[in-house]
ROTOR-464510 format. One record per residue (C-alpha): x, y, z; residue in three letters. Coordinates in Angstrom, 3 decimals. Layout:
N
+----------+----------+----------+--------+
:        X :        Y :        Z : gudren :
+----------+----------+----------+--------+
:        X :        Y :        Z :    ala :
...
+----------+----------+----------+--------+
This chain:
111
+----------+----------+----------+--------+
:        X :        Y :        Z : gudren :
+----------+----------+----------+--------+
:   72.048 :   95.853 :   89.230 :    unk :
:   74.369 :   96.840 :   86.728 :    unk :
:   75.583 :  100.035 :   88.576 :    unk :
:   78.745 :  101.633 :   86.498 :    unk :
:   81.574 :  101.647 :   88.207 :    unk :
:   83.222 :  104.554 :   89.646 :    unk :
:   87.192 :  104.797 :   89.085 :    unk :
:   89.403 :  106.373 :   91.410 :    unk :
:   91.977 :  108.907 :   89.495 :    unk :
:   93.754 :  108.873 :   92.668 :    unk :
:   94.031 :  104.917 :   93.311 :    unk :
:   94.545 :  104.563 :   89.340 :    unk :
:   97.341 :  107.134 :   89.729 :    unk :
:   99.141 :  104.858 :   92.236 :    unk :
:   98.964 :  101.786 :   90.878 :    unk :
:  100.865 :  103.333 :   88.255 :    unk :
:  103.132 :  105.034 :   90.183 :    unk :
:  103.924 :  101.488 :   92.252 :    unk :
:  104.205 :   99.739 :   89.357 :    unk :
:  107.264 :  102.185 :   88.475 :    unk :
:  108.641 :  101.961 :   91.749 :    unk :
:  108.841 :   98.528 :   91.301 :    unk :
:  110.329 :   98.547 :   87.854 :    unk :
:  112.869 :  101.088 :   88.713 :    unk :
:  114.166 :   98.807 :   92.014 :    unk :
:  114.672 :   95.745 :   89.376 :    unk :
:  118.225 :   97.693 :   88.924 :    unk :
:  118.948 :   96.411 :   92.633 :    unk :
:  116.685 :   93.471 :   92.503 :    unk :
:  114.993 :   91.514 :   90.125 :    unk :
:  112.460 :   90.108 :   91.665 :    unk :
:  110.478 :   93.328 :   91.744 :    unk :
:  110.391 :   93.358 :   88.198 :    unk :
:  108.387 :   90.538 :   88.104 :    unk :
:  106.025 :   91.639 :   90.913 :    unk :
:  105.563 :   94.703 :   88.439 :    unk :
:  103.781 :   92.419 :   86.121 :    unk :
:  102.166 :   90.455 :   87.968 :    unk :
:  100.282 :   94.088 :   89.368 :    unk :
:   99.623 :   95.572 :   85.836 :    unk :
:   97.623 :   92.479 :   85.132 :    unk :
:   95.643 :   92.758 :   88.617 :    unk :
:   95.257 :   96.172 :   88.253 :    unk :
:   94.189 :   96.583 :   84.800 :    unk :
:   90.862 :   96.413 :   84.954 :    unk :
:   90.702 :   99.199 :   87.499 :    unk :
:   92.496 :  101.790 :   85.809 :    unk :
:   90.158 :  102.021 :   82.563 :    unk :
:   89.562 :  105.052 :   81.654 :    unk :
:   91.993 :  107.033 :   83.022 :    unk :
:   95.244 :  108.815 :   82.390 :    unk :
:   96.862 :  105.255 :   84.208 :    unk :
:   95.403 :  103.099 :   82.147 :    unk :
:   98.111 :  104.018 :   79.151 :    unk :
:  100.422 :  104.034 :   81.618 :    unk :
:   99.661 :  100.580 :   82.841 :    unk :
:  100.062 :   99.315 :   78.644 :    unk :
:  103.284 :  101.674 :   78.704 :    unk :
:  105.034 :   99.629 :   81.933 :    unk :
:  103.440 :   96.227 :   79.863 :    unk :
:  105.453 :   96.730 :   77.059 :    unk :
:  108.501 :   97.810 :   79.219 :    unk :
:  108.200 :   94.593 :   81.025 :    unk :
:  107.883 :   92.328 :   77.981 :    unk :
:  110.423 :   94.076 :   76.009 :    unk :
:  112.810 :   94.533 :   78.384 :    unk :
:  112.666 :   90.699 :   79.218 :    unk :
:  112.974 :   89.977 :   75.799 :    unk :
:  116.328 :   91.986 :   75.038 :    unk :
:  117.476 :   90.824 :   78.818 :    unk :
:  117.208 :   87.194 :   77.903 :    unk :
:  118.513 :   87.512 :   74.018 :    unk :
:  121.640 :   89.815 :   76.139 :    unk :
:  122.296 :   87.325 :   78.228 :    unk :
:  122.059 :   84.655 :   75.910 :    unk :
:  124.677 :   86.568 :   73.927 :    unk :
:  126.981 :   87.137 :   76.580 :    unk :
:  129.397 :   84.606 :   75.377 :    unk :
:  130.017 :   86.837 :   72.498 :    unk :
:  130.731 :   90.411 :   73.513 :    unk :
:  127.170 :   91.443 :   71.655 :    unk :
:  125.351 :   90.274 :   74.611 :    unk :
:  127.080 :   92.884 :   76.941 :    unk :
:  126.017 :   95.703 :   74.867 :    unk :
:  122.558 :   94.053 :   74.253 :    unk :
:  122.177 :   94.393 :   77.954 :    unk :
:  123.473 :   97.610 :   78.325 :    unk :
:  121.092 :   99.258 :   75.942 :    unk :
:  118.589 :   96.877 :   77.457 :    unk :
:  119.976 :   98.837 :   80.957 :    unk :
:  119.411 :  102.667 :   79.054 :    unk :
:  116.220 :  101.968 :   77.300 :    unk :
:  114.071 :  100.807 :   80.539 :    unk :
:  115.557 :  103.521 :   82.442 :    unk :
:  114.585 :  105.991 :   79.581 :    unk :
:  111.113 :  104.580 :   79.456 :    unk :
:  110.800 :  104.546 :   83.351 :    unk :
:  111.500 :  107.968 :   83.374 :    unk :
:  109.495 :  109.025 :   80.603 :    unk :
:  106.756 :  107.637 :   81.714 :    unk :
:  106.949 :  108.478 :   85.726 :    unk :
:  107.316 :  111.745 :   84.667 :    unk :
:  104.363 :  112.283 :   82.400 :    unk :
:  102.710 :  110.404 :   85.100 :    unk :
:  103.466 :  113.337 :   87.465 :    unk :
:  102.150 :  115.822 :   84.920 :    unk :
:   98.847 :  113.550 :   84.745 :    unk :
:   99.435 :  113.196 :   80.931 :    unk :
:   99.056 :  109.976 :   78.891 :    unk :
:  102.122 :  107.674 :   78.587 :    unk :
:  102.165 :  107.907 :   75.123 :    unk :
+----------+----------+----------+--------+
């Protein structure tokens, strides 16, 4: 009854790698940002124990940060603060996008 369950490397792998296709197209639209979320919290779960499953906290944190400083930026943008918020808003997801895709790609841990 209580079988364990077998996790995929391979599927884990990809959920991780779609979740940072999506969070590297919310640069041309943003509602794929938000679809990135909502898959990390479907998918996380299935990715326990494997190299993806830091990746899938890694792409959390991008997501909640990244919101954060995007709202606060935006907020700001009535004083010229806001603009730069954003802008190192901009650098740091695309750093941690990166980052992470890469050591993805090299099946080490986000982190």
């Amino acid at each position: 009854m209580n079988e364990p369950i077998t996790i995929d490397p391979g599927a884990a792998k990809n959920t991780a790698t779609l979740v940072y296709i999506l969070q590297a197209l919310t640069f041309f639209t943003a509602i794929s940002f938000f679809i990135s979320i909502i898959v990390i919290y479907i998918k996380q779960d299935d990715v326990k124990g494997t190299v993806a499953q830091s990746h899938l906290l890694w792409q959390k944190r991008t997501f909640w940060y990244g919101l954060f400083y995007y709202l606060l930026g935006a907020a700001l943008t009535f004083v010229v603060i806001g603009f730069g918020i954003l802008f190192a808003n901009s650098l740091w997801m695309i750093y941690r996008i990166i980052k992470g895709w890469l050591r993805l790609s090299e099946n080490r841990e986000a982190y």
